[in-house]
C-alpha positions as CSV (number, residue, x, y, z in Angstrom):
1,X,62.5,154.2,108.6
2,X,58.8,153.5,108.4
3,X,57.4,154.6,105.2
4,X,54.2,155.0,107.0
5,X,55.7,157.9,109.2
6,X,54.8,161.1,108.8
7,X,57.0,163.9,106.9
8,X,57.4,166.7,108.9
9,X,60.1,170.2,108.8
10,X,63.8,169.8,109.5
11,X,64.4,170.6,113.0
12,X,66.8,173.2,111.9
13,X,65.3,176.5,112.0
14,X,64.1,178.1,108.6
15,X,64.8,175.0,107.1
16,X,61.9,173.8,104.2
17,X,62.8,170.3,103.7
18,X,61.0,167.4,104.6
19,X,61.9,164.5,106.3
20,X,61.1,161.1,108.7
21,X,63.8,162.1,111.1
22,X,64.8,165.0,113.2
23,X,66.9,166.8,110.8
24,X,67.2,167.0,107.1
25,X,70.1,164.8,105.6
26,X,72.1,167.9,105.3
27,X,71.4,168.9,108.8
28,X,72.0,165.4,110.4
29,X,75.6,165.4,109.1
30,X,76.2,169.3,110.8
31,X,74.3,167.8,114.3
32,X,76.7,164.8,114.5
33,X,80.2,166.9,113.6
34,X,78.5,169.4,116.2
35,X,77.8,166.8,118.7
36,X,81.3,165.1,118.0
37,X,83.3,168.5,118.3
38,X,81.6,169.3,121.8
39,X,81.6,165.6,123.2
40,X,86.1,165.7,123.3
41,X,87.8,162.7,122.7
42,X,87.4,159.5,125.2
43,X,90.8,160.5,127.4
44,X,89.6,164.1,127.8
45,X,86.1,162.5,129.0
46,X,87.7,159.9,131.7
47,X,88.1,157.0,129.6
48,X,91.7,155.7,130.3
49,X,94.0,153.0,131.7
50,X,92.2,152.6,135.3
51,X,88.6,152.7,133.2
52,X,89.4,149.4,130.7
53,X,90.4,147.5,134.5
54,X,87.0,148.7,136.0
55,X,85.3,148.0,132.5
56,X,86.8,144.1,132.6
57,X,85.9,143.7,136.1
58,X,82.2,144.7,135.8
59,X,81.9,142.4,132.8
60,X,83.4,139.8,134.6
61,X,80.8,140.0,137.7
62,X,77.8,141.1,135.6
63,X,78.3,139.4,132.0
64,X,74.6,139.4,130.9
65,X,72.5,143.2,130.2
66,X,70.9,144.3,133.5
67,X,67.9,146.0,131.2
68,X,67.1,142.6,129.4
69,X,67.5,140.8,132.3
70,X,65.2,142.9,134.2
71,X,62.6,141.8,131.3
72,X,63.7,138.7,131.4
73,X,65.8,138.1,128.6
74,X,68.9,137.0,128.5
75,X,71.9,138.9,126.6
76,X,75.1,139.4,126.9
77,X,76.4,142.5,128.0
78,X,79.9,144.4,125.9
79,X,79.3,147.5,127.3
80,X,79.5,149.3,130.9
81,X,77.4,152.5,131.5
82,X,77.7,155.2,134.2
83,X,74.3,155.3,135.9
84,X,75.1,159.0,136.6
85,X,77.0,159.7,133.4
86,X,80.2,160.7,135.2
87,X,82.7,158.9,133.6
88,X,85.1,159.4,136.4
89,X,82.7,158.0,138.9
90,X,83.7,154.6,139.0
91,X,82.0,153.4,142.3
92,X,80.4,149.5,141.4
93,X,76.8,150.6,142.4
94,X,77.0,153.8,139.4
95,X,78.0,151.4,137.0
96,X,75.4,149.1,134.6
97,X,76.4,145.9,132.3
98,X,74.7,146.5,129.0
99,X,73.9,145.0,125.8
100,X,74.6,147.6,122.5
101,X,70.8,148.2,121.9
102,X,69.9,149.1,125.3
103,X,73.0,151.4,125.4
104,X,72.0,152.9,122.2
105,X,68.9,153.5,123.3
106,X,70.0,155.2,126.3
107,X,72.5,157.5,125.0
108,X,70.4,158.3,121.7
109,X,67.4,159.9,124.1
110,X,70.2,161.6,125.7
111,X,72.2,163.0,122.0
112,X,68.9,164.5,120.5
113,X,68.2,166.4,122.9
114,X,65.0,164.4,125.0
115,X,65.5,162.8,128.2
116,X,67.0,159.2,128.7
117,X,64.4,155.7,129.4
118,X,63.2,155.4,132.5
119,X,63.8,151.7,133.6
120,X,62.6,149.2,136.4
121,X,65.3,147.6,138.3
122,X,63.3,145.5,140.0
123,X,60.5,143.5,137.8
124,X,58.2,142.5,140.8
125,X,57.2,146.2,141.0
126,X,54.7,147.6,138.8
């Protein structure tokens, strides 16, 4: 956190304190519990048996990030996202080899409530 950010209100409604973030300290813990209670556990979201063969496979064909590599840097990828975020869809075209940070980012835009980073697949386009 940037000391030179701006405090502004909690997010929460009605709530006084100040902060860098979104939400208060207080109010961060009750968003992530939230958040954790709705998301269900990763069997009840799709991610079983079949998923950690299609998970190895992708790694396999596609071990560096397709985001870095698109900006021409090379990382290595841990992590297999769903395009579409339908973790049942499976099909190797939904399916993206990512480093942690551009994962994170992706799925942070996506829990606090904005949209998630548009991205260029294809560098030679502006």
């Amino acid at each position: 956190m940037s000391p030179l950010k701006p405090l502004h209100h909690c997010s929460k409604q009605s709530c006084p304190r100040l902060t860098h973030d979104r939400f208060c300290s207080k109010h961060t813990k009750q968003e992530n519990e939230k958040y954790e209670k709705e998301r269900g556990s990763a069997s009840e979201r799709g991610y079983n048996s079949t998923w950690a063969r299609v998970r190895i496979m992708k790694l396999s064909n596609s071990p560096l990030c397709e985001r870095c590599h698109v900006k021409r840097v090379i990382e290595s990828a841990n992590l297999v996202h769903h395009r579409d975020r339908n973790p049942r869809n499976n099909e190797e075209d939904n399916l993206e080899s990512l480093c942690d940070g551009c994962h994170d980012i992706e799925h942070k835009q996506e829990r606090w409530g904005g949209r998630s980073l548009s991205y260029q697949t294809d560098p030679e386009k502006p």
